[in-house]
N, CA, C and O atoms as CSV, one atom per row, in Angstrom:
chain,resi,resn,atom,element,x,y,z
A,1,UNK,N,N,184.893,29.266,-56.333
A,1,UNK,CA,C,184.695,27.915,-56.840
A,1,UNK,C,C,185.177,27.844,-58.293
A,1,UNK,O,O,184.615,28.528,-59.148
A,2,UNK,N,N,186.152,27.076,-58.582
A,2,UNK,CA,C,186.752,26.667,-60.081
A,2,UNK,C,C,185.956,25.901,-60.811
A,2,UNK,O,O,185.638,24.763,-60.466
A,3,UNK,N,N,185.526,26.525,-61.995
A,3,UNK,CA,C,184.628,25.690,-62.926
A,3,UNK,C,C,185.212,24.477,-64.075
A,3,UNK,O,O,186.266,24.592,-64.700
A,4,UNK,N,N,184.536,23.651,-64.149
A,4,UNK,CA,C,185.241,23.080,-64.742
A,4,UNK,C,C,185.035,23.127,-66.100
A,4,UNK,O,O,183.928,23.111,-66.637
A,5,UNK,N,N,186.622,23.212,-66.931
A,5,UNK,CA,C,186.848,23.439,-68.123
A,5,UNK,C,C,185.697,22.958,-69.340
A,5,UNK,O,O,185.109,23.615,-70.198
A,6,UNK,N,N,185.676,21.561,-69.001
A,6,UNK,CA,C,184.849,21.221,-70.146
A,6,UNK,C,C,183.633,20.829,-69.768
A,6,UNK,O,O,183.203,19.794,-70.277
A,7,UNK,N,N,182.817,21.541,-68.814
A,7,UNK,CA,C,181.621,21.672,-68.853
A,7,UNK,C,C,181.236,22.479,-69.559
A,7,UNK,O,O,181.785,23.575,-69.668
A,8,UNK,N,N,179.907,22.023,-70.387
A,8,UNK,CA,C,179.105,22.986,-71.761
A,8,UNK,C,C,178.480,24.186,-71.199
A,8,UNK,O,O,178.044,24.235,-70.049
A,9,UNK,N,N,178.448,25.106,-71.997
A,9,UNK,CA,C,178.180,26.322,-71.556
A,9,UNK,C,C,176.652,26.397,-71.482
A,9,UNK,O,O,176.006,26.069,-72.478
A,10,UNK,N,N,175.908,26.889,-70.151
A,10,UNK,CA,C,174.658,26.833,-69.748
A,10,UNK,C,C,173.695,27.226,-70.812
A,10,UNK,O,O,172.555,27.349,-70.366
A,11,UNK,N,N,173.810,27.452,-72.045
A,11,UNK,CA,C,173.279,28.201,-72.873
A,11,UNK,C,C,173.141,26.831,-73.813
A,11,UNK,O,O,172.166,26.846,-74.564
A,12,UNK,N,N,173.976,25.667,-73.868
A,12,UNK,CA,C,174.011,24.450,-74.623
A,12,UNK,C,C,173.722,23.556,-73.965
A,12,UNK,O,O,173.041,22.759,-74.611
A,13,UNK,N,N,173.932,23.184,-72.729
A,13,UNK,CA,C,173.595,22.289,-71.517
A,13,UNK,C,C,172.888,21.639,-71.620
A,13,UNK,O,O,173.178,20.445,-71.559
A,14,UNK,N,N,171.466,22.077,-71.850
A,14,UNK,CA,C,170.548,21.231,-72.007
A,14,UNK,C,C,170.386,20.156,-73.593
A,14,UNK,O,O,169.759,19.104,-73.719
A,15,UNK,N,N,171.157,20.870,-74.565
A,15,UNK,CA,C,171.070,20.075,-75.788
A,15,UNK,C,C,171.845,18.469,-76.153
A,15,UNK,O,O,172.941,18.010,-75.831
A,16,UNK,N,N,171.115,18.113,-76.675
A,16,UNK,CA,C,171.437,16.400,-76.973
A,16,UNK,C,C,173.036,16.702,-77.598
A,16,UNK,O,O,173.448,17.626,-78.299
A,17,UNK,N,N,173.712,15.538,-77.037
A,17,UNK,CA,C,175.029,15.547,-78.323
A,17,UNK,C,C,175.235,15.120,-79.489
A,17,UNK,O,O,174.962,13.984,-79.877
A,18,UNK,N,N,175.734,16.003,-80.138
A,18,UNK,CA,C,175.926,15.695,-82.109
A,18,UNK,C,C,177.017,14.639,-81.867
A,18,UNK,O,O,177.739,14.574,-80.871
A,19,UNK,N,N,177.025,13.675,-83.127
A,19,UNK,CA,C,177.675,12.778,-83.147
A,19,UNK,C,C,179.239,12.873,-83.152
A,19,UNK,O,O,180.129,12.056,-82.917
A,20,UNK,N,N,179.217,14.563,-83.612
A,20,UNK,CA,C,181.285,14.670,-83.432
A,20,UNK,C,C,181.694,14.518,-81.929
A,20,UNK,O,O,182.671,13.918,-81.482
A,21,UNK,N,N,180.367,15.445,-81.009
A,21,UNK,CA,C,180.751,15.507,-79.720
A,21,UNK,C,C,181.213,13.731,-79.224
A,21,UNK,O,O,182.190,13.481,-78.518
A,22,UNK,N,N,180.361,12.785,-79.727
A,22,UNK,CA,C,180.311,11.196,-79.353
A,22,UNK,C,C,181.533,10.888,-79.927
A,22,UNK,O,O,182.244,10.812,-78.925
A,23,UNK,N,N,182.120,10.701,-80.710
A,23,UNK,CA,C,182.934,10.535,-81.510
A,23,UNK,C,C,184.198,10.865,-80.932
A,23,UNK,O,O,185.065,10.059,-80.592
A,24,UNK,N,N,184.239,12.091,-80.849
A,24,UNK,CA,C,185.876,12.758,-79.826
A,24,UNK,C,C,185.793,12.158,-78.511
A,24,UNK,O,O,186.761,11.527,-78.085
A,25,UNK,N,N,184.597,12.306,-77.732
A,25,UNK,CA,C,185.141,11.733,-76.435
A,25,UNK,C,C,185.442,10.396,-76.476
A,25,UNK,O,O,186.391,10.015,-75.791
A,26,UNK,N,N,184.939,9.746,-77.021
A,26,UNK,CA,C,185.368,8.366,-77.547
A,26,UNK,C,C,186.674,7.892,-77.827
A,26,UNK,O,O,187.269,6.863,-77.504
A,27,UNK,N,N,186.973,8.861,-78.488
A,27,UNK,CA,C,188.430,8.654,-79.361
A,27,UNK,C,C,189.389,9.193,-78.188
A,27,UNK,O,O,190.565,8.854,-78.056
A,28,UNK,N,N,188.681,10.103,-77.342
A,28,UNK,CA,C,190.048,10.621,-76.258
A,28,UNK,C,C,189.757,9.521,-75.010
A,28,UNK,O,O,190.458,9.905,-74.073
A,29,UNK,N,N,189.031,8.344,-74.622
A,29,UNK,CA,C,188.513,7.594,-73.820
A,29,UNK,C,C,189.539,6.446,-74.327
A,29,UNK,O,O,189.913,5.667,-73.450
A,30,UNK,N,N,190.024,6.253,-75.600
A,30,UNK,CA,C,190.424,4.832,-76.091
A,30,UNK,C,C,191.947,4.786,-75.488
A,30,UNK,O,O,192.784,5.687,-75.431
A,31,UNK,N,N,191.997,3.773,-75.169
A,31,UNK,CA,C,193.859,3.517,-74.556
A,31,UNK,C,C,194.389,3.699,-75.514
A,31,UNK,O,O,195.306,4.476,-75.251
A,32,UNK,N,N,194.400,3.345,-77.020
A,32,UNK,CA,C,195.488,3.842,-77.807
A,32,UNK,C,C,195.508,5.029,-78.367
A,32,UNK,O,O,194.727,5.107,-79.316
A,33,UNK,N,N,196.096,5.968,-78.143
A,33,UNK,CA,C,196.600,7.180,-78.852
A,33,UNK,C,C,197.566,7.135,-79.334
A,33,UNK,O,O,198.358,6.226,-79.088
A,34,UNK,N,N,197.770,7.909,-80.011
A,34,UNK,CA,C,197.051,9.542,-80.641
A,34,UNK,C,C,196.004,8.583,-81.367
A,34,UNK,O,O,196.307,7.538,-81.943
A,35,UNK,N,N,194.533,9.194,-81.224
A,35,UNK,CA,C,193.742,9.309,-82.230
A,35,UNK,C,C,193.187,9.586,-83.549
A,35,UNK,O,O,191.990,9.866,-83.488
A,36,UNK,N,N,193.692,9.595,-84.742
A,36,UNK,CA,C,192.714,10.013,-85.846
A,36,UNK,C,C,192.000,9.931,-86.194
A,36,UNK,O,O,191.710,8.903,-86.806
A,37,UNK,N,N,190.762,11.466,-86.004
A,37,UNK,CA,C,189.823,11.668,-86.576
A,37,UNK,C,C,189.868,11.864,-87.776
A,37,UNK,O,O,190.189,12.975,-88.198
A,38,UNK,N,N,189.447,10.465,-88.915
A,38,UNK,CA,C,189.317,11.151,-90.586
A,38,UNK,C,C,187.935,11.492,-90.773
A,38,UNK,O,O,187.528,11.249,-91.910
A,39,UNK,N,N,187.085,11.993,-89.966
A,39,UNK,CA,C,185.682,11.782,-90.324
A,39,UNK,C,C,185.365,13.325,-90.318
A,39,UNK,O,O,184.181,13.623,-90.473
A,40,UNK,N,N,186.506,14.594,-90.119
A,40,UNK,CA,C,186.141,15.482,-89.942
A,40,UNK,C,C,187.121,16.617,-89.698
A,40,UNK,O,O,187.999,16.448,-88.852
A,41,UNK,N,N,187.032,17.914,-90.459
A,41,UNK,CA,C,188.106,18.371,-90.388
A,41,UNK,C,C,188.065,19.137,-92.222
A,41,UNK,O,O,187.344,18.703,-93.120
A,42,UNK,N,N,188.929,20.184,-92.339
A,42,UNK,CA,C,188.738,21.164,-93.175
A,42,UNK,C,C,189.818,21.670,-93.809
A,42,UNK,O,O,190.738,22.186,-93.174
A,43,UNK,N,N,189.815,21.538,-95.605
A,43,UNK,CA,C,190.686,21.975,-96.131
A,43,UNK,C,C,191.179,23.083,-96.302
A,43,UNK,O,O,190.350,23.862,-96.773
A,44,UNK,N,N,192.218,23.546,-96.126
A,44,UNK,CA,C,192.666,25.183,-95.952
A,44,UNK,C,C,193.189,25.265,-97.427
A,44,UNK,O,O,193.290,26.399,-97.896
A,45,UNK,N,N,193.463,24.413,-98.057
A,45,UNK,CA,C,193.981,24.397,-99.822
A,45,UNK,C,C,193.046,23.767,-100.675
A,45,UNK,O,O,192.180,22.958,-100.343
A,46,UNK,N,N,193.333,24.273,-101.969
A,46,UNK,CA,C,192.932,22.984,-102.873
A,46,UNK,C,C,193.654,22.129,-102.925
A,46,UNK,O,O,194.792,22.178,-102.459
A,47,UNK,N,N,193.054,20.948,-103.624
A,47,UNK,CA,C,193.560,19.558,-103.553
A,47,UNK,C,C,195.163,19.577,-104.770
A,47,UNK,O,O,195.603,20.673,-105.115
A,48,UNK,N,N,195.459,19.004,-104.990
A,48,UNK,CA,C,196.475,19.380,-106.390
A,48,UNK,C,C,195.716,18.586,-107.209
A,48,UNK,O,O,194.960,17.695,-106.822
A,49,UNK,N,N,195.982,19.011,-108.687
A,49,UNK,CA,C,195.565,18.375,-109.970
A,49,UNK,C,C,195.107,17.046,-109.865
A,49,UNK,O,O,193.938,16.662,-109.840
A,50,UNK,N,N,196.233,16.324,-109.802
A,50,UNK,CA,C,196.213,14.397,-110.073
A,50,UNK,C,C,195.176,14.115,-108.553
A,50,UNK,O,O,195.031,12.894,-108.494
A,51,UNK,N,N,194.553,14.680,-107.545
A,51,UNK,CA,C,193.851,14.177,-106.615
A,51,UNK,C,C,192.601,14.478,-107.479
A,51,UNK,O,O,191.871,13.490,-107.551
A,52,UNK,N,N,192.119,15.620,-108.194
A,52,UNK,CA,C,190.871,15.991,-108.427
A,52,UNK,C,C,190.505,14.925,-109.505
A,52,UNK,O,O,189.484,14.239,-109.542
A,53,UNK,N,N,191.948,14.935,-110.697
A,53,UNK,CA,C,191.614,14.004,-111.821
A,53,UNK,C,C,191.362,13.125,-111.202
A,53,UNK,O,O,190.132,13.174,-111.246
A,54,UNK,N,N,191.748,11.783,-110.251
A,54,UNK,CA,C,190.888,10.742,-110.012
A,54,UNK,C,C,189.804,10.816,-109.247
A,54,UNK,O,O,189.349,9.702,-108.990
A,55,UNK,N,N,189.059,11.953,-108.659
A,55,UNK,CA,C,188.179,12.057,-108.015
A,55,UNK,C,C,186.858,12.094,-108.925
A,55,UNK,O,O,185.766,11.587,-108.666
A,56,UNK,N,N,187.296,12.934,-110.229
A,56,UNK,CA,C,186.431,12.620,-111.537
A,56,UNK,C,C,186.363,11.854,-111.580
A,56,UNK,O,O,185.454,11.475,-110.842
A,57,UNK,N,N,186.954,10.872,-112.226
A,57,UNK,CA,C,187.598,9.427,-112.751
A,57,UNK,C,C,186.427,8.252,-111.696
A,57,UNK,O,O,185.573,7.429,-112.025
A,58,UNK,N,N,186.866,8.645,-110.595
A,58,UNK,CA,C,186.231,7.463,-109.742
A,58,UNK,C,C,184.695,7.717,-109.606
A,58,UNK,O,O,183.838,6.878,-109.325
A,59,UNK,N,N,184.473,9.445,-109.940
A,59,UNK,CA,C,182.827,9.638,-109.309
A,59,UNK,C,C,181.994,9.177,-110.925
A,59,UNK,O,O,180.777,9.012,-111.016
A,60,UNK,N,N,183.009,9.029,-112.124
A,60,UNK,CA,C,182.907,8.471,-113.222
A,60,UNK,C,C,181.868,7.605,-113.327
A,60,UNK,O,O,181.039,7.627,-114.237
A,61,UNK,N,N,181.899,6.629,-112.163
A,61,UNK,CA,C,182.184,4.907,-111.989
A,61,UNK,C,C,181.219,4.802,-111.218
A,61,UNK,O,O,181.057,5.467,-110.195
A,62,UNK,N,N,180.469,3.922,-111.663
A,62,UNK,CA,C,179.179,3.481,-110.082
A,62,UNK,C,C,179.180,2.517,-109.376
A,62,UNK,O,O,178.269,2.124,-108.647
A,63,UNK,N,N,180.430,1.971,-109.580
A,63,UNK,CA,C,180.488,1.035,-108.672
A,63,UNK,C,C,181.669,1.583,-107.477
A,63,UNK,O,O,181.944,0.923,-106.475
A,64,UNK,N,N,182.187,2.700,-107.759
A,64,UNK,CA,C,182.597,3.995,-106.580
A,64,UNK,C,C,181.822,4.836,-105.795
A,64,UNK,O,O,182.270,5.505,-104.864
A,65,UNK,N,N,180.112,4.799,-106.331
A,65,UNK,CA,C,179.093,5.505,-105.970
A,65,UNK,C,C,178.948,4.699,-104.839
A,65,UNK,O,O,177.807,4.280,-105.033
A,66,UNK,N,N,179.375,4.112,-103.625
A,66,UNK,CA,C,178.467,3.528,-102.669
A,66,UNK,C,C,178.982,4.413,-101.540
A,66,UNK,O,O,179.845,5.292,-101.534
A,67,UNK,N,N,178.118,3.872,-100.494
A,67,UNK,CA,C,178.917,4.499,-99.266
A,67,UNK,C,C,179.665,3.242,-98.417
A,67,UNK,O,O,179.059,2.171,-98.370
A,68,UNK,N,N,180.972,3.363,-97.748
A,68,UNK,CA,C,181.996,2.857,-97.562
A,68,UNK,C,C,181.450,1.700,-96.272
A,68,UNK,O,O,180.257,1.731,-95.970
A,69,UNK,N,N,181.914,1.208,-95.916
A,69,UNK,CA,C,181.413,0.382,-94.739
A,69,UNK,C,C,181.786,1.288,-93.373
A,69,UNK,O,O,182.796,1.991,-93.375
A,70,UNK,N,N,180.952,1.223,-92.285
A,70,UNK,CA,C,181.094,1.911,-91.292
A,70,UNK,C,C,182.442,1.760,-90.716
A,70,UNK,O,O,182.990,2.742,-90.214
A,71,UNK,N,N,183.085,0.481,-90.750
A,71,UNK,CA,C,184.087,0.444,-89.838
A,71,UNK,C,C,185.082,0.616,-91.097
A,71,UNK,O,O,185.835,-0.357,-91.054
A,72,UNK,N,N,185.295,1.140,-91.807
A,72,UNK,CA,C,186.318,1.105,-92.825
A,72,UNK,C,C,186.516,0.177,-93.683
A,72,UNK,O,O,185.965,-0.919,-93.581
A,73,UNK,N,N,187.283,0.470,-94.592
A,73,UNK,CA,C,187.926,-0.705,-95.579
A,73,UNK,C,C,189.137,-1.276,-94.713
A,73,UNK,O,O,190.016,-0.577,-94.209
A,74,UNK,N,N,189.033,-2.692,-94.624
A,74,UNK,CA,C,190.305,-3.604,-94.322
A,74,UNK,C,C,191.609,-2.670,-95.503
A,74,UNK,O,O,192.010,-1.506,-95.475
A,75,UNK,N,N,191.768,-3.229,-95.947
A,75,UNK,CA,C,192.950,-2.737,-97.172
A,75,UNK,C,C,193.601,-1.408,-96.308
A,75,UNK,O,O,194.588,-1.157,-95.617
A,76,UNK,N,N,192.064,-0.564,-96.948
A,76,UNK,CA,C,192.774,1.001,-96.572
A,76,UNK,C,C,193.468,1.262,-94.920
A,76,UNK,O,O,194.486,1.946,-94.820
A,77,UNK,N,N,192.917,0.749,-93.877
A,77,UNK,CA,C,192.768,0.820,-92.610
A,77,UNK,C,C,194.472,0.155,-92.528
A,77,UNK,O,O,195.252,0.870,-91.899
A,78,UNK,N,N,194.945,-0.915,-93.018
A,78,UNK,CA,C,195.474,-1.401,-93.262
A,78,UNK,C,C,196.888,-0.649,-93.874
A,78,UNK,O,O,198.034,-0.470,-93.461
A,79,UNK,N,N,196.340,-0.415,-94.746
A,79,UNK,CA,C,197.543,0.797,-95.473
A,79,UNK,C,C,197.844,2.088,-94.433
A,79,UNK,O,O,198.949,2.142,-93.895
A,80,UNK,N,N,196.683,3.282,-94.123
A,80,UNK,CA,C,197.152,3.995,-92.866
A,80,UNK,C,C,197.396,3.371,-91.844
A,80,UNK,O,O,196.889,4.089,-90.982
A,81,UNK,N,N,197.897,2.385,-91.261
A,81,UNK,CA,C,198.508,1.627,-89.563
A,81,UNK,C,C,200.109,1.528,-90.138
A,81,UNK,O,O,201.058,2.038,-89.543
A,82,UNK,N,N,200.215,0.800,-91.362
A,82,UNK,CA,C,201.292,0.683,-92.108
A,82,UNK,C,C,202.002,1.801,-92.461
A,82,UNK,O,O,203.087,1.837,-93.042
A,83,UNK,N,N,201.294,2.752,-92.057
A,83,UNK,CA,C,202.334,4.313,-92.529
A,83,UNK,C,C,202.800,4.831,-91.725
A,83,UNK,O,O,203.478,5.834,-91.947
């Protein structure tokens, strides 16, 4: 009997799903692909100079201190479709 690939391993089976697990199948469920996930994922470098200087710069600022709207910024969302 062939098991199937992406069944969770009996040792996890029983555990609730973390929100990346919700998230990917989601994103591989949606008719438009390719998907990008920006919500997750790991730098293998440092950033270069001029990214860190405005990262100061902006964490500077409290009106940069918020957290972003769930569904994104129009603008930005806007700018990555446009690229």
């Amino acid at each position: 009997m062939r098991q199937d690939p992406f069944k969770p391993a009996a040792r996890v089976a029983g555990q609730r799903q973390d929100v990346w697990t919700i998230v990917n199948e989601a994103a591989t469920a949606s008719p438009v692909q390719p998907i990008v996930n920006m919500g997750q994922g790991f730098f293998g470098y440092n950033p270069p100079e001029f990214v860190l200087d405005a990262a100061r710069d902006a964490l500077s600022k409290v009106e940069c201190n918020q957290y972003s709207p769930t569904k994104g910024r129009p603008r930005l969302k806007k700018a990555i479709a446009n690229a």
